[in-house]
N, C-alpha and C positions, 0 to 999 in steps of 0.2 A: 504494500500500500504506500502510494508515495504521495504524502503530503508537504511537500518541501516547496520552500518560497519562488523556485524557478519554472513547479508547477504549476503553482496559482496562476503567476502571471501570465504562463502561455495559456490556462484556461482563461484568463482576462482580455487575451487579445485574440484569441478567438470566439469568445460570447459577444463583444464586440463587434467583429469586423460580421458576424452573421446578422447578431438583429441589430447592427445602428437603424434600417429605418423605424424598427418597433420604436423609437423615441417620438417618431412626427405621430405614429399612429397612437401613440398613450396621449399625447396634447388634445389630437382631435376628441379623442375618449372624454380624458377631464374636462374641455372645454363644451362639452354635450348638454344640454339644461335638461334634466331629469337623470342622468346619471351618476349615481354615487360612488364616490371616492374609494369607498370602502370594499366596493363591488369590484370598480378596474383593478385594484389591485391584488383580491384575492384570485380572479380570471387571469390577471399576466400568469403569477405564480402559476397556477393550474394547467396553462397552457404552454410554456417554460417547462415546467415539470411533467407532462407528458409527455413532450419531444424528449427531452431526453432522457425520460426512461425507455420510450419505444426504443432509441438507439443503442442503451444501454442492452437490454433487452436482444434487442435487433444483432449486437456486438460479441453476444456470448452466444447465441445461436450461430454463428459466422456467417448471417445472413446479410445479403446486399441485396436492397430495395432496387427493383428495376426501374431504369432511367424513362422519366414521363410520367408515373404512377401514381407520386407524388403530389405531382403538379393538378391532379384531379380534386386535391382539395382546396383549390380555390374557387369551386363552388357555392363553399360555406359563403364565402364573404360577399361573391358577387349575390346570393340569393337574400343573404340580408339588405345588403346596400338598396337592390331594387322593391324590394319590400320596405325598407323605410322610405325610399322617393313616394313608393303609392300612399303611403298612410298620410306624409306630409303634403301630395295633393287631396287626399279626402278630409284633411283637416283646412287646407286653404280652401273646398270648392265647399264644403260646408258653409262658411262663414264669410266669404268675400275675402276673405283675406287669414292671416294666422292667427292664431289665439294667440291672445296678450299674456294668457299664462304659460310659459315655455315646459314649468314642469310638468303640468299638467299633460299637455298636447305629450310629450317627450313618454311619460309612463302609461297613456293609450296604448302607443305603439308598441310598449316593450310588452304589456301587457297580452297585445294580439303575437307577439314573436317568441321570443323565449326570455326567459330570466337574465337580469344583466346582468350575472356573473357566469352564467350557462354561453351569453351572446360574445365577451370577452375573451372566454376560453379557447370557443369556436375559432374568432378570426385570427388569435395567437398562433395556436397551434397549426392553423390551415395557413399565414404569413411563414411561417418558421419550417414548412415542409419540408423547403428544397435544406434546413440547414441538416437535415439526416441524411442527407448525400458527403457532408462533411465531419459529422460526428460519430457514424457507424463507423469506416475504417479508421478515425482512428482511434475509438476505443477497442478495435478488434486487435489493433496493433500491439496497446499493450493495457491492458485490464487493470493495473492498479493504479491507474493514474483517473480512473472514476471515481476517487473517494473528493478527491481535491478537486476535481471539477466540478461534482455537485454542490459543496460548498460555494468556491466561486460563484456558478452560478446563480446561486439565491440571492448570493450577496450585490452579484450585481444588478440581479431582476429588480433589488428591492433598490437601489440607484437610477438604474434609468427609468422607475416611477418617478422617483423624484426627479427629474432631470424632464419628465414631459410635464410632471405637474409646475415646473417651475417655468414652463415657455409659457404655458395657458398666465400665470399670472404675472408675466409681463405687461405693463400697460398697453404695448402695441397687440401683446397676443391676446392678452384678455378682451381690448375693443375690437377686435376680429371676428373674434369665437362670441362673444352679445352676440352680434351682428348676421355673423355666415354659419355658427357653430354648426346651427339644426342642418343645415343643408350640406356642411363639409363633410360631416361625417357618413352619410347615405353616398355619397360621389366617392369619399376614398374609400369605402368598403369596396364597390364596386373597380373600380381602378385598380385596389389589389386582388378583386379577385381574376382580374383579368388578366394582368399581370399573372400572377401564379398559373393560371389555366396556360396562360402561353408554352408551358413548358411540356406540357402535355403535348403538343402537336408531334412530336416524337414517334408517339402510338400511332401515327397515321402514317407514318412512312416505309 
């Protein structure tokens, strides 16, 4: 079992270089009106922590995910994203325009989808796919170096919460997210799930 400080760190710059963009996608999250705080963050963990224990998992069976296969879970996100665009047109065609109350409107919709810590997990884990193409070999490579990575990686999951909750309250990012929040996040759902699904085209060739 190697927990020595040379490990951490290469588990620190590769939890990194896989999810930097999960930091725009936690902003969008916190900056959501009906979204709780408490929710996004137990959903990254969750979804964090099923990647990679699949890989873990995935690493002692010396199994390797076929290339494309992956990429099929970015359906999760595109089917959210487009399910919240409809719910935020049947809350504007209701009413000539958007409810004045954002949480309210905001907990309809989660209401009609799934649970917001069920919806955080989803698009974590479905953004993070393609990083079990990078974490299976190399914990197949050598097994004892999974103690110090799971550490790390908590430790960092529990950082780059802080790090999108602190873009959301920025003055600039906070008057953004008023303003675009409701609509940003149904568009980047979808954008990542399309994104993700791209990888898929593999299977067709």
């Amino acid at each position: 079992m190697d927990l020595s400080i040379a490990s951490f760190a290469a588990a620190a710059v590769v939890f990194a270089a896989t999810n930097i963009d999960d930091i725009v996608i936690l902003a969008t999250f916190f900056g959501t009106p009906g979204l709780r705080r408490h929710a996004i963050v137990i959903g990254q963990f969750l979804g964090i922590g099923a990647i990679t224990l699949v890989s873990v998992g995935a690493a002692h069976l010396a199994l390797r995910v076929p290339e494309g296969w992956t990429a099929l879970l970015g359906i999760v996100p595109l089917v959210l994203g487009v399910h919240k665009l409809i719910g935020l047109r049947k809350d504007t065609g209701a009413g000539g325009e958007r409810s004045g109350d954002p949480l309210a409107a905001e907990q309809r919709v989660e209401s009609r989808l799934l649970s917001q810590v069920a919806t955080v997990t989803a698009v974590t884990a479905a953004n993070g796919g393609d990083n079990l193409g990078v974490y299976i070999p190399l914990f197949a490579r050598d097994v004892s170096i999974v103690p110090s990575y799971l550490i790390a990686f908590a430790v960092l999951t529990g950082s780059w919460c802080v790090l999108g909750y602190a873009l959301v309250k920025n003055p600039a990012g906070t008057a953004v997210m008023r303003r675009w929040g409701h609509v940003l996040l149904p568009v980047d759902l979808i954008v990542i799930g399309g994104h993700v699904l791209w990888g898929a085209r593999v299977l067709l060739t």
